[in-house]
PyMOL commands that place a pseudoatom at each C-alpha (Angstrom):
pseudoatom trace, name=CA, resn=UNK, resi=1, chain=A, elem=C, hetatm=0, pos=[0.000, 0.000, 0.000]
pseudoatom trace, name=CA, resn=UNK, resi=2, chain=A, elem=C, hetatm=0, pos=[1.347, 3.241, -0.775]
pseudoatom trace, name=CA, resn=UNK, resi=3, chain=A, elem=C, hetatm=0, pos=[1.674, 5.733, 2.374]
pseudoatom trace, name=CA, resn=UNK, resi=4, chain=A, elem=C, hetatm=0, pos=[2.576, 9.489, 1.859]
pseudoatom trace, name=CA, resn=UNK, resi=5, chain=A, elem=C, hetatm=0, pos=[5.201, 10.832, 4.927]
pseudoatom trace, name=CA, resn=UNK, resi=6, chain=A, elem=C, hetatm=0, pos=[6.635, 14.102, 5.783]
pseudoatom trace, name=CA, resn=UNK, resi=7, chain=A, elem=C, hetatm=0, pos=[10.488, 14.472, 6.877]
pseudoatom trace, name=CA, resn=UNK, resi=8, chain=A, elem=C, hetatm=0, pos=[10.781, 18.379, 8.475]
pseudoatom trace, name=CA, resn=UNK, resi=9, chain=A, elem=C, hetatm=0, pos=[8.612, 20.727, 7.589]
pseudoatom trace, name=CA, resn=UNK, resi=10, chain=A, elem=C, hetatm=0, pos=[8.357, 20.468, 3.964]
pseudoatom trace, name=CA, resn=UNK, resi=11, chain=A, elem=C, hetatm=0, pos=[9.358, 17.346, 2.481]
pseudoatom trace, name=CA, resn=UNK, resi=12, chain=A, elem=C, hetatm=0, pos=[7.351, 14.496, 1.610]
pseudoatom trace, name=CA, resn=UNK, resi=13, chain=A, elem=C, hetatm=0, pos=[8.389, 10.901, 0.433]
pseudoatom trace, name=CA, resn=UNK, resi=14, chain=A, elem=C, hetatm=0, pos=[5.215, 8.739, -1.027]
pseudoatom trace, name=CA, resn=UNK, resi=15, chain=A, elem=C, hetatm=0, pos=[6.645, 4.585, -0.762]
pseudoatom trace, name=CA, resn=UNK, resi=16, chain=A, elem=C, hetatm=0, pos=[5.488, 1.678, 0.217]
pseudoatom trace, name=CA, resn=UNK, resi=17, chain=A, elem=C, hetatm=0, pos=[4.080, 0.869, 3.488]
pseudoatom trace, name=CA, resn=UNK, resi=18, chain=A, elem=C, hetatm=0, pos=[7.127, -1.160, 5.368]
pseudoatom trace, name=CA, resn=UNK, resi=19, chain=A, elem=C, hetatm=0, pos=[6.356, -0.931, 9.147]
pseudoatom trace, name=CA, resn=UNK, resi=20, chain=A, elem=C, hetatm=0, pos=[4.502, 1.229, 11.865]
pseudoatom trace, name=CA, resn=UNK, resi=21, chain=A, elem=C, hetatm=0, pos=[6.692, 2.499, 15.233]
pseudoatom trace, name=CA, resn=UNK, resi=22, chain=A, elem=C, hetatm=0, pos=[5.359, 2.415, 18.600]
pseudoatom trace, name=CA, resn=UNK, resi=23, chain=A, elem=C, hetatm=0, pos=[6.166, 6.682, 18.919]
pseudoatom trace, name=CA, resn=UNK, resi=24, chain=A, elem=C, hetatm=0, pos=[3.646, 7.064, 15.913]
pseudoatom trace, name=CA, resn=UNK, resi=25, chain=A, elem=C, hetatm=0, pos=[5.653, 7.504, 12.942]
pseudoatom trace, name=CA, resn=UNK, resi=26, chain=A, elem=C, hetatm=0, pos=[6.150, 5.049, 10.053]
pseudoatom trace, name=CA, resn=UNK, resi=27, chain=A, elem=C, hetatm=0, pos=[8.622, 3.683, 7.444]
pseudoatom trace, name=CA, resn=UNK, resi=28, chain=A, elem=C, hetatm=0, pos=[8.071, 3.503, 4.070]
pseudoatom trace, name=CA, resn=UNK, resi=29, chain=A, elem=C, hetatm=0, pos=[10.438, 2.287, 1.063]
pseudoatom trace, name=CA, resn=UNK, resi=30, chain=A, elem=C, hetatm=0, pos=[11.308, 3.551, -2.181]
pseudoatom trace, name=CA, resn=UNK, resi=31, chain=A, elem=C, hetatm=0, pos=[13.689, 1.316, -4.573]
pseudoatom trace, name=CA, resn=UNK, resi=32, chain=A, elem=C, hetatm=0, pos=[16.081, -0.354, -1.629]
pseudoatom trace, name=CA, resn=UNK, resi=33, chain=A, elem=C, hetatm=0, pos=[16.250, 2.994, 0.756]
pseudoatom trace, name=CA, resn=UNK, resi=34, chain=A, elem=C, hetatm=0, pos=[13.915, 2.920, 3.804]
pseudoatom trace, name=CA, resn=UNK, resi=35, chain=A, elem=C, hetatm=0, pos=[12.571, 6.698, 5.027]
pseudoatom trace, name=CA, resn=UNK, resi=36, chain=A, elem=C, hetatm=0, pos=[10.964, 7.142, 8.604]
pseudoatom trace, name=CA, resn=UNK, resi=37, chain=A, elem=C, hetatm=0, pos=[8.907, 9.919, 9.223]
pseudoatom trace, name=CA, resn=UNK, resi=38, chain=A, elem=C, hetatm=0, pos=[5.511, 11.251, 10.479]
pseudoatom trace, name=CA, resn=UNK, resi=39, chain=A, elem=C, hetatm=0, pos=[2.355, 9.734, 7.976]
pseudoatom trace, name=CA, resn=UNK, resi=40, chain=A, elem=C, hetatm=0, pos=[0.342, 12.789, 6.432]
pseudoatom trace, name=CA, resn=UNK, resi=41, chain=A, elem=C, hetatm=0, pos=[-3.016, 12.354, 7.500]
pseudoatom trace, name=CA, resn=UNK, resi=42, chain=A, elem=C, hetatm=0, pos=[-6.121, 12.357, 5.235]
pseudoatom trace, name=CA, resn=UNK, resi=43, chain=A, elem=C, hetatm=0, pos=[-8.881, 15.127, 5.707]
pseudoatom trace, name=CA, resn=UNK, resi=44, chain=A, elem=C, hetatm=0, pos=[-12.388, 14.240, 4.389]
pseudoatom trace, name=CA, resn=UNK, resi=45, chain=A, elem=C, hetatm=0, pos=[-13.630, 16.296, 1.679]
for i in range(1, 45): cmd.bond("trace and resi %d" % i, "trace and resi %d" % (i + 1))
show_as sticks, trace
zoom trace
């Protein structure tokens, strides 16, 4: 599943879903690199 993070205050990495951390944040890979960062959150419409 594809999961959108942000790293800072302005950048965002979009990867697949790898693995959820107990302090909230999540890891997500693109290619062979791993990011970890805080998931953006969806707003209803």
């Amino acid at each position: 599943m594809l999961r959108t993070i942000v790293l800072g205050s302005c950048v965002s990495i979009q990867g697949l879903f790898e693995k959820a951390l107990p302090d909230g944040r999540i890891s997500v890979r693109v290619g062979d690199r791993i990011y970890t960062g805080r998931p953006v959150v969806a707003k209803a419409a």
